[in-house]
N, C-alpha and C positions, 0 to 999 in steps of 0.2 A: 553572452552566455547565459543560458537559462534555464530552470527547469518547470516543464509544464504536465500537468495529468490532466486528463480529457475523462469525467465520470457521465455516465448517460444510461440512458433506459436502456432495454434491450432494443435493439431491430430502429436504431437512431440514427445511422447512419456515424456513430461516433468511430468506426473504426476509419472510414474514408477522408472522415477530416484527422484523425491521429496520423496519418501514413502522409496528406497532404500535405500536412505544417512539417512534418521532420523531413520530408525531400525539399519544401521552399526554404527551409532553416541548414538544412544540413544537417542535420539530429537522428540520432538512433531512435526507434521508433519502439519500445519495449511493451510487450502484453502478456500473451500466454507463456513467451520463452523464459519468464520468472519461474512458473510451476515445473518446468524442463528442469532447469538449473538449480532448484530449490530439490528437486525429486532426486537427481544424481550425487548433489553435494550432501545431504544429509542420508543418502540411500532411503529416504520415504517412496512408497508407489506412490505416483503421480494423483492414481483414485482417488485419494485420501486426501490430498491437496486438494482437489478440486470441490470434494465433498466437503472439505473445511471453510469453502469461500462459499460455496455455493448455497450450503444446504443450511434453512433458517431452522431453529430448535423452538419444537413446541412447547417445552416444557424445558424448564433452569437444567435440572439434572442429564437430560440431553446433551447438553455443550459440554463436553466432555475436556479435562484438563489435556486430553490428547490435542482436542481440536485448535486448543490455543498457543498450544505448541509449534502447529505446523503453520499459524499466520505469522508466528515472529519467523520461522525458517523462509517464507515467503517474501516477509518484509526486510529481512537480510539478503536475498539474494537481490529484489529492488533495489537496496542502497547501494550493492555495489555497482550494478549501472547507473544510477543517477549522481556521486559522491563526487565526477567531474564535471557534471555540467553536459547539457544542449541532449537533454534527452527527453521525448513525450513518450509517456507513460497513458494507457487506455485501458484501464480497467479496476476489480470493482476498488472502493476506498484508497485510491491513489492519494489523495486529501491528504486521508488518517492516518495511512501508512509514513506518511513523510511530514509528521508530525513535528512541530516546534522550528521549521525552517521558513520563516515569515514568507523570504522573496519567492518560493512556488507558488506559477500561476495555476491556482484554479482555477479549472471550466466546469461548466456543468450545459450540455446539449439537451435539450427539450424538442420535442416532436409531436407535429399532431397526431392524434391518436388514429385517426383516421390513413396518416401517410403508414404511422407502425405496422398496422392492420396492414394494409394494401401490400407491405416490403415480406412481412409474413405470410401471405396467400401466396407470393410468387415462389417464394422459396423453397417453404416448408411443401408448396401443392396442398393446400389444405381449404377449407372453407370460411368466409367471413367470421363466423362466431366462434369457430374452435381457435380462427387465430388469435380474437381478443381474449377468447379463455386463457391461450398460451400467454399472450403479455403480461393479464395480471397477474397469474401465477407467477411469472419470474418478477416481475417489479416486487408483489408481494413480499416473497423470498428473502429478495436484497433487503428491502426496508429493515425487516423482522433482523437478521441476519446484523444489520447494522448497526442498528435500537440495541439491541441484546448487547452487542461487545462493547458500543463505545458510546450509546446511551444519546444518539443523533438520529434524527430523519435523512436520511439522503437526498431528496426533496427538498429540501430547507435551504433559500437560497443565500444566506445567511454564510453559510457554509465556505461559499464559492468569491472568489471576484471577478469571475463576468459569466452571465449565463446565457447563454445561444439560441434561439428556436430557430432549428435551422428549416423547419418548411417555412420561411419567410425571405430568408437570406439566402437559404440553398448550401450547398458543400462550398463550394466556388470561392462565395462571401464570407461563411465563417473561418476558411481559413484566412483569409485575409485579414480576419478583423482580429482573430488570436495571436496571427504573426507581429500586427500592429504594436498589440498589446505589449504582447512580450517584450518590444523591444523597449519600453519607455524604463526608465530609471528603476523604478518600483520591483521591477523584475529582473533585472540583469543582476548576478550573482557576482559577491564581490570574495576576495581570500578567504575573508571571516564568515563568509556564507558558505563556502566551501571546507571551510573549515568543522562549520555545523555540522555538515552532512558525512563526512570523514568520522566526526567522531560519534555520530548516532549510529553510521555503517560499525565502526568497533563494537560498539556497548552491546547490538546484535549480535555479530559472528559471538563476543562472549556470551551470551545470555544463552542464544541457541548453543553453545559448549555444556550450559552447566544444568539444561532444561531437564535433565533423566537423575539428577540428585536433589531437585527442587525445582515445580513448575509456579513456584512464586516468587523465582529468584527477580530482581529488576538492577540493572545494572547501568551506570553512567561514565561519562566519558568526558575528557578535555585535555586535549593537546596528548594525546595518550597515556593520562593519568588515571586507569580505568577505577571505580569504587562497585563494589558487589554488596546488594542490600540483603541479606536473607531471613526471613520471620520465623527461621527454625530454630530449633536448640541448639547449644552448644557443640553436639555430636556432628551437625546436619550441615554446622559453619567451619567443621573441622575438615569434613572429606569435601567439602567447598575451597577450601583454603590448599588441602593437598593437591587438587586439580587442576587449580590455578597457578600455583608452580611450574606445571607443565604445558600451558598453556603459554605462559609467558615467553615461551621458547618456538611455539607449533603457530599464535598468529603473530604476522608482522604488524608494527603501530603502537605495542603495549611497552610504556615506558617504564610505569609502575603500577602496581597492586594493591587493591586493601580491600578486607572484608568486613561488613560492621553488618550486626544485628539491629532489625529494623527495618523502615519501610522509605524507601525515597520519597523526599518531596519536590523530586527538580521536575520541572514541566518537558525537558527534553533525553528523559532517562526511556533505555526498551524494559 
């Protein structure tokens, strides 16, 4: 049992190896249907989602306290697919999203720029050069996009632990070599890893609960003992505290409640 995210350039053929490892694995294979499920469960237009991952901010005051609103509503619908286990995840910041759960394999797929090019002229019907226009603009994108929120290169192989080029190896062979992977000890998910992921999935559905009476709310989680951090005043930890009364009833997993003023310092709080 294990859970793996597949990050890649655009036009990398990352989505053929995501779809190949979960039929050789037997794995749900999750990408866009986060933004689906993210857009119906919080009634966000989908738009918004998309422009929230998508679109990189030129300027600080661009990245709107909305926008960070709707990647925790994303990165909640995520955990709850990945919370049991044997799911590949293909897209952007799968990494980052699934923060603080050591045994996720990440990959990171490379491609020569030259195969990108070639995948984007057939597609798109467009010419040599407007198609590398297109890849940098989207590579660029994500970088910026990524830098901004969580202060990382996506590039940065550091990040990952195994990284692909798959014009070498082909589809074929990096699924092979991920399934490999996956299966070695390092990666296979144990109670207490699943445990992890349970309770970072709570500390989201709450966080995303309380995002509309404070979007600096950060909240943690263990064994269903949720803590809510808030940096507002006393007023701001009150209608915090009211809501969470009835929360404690509306999700399942919340065993107990507390609110403290301040700011978390646990490395696996949303």
């Amino acid at each position: 049992m294990s859970v793996i995210t597949i990050s890649r350039g655009s036009y990398s053929k990352g989505k053929e190896v995501a779809e190949g490892i979960a039929a050789t694995l037997g794995y749900d294979c999750v990408s866009r249907d986060i933004l689906l499920e993210a857009s119906d469960r919080f009634d966000i237009p989908e738009i918004k989602l998309l422009h929230a991952i998508h679109d990189a901010p030129s300027i600080l005051d661009r990245f709107t306290h909305g926008n960070l609103a709707y990647i925790t509503y994303i990165q909640s619908a995520l955990l709850e697919h990945v919370k049991k286990g044997n799911v590949v995840y293909h897209g952007l910041a799968g990494h980052i999203l699934l923060k603080g759960i050591e045994k996720v394999l990440k990959v990171r797929i490379l491609a020569d720029p030259r195969l990108r090019i070639a995948v984007v002229m057939e597609r798109e019907q467009v010419g040599e050069k407007e198609a590398s226009r297109m890849i940098s603009r989207i590579d660029e994108e994500r970088r910026k996009w990524t830098r901004r929120l969580y202060g990382v290169d996506p590039w940065d192989p550091s990040l990952y632990d195994l990284v692909v080029c798959i014009d070498k190896i082909e589809v074929e062979g990096a699924i092979r070599l991920i399934c490999e992977t996956a299966s070695q000890e390092a990666f296979r998910l144990k109670e207490s890893d699943l445990q992890k992921l349970a309770d970072l999935a709570l500390s989201c559905k709450v966080k995303s609960a309380l995002l509309d009476l404070d979007h600096n709310v950060s909240v943690t989680s263990e064994y269903g003992n949720v803590v809510v951090f808030t940096r507002g005043d006393d007023r701001k930890a009150r209608k915090i505290e009211n809501k969470m009364a009835s929360l404690a009833s509306e999700i399942e997993g919340i065993h107990n409640l507390e609110v403290h003023a301040g700011e978390s310092r646990l490395s696996g709080d949303a």
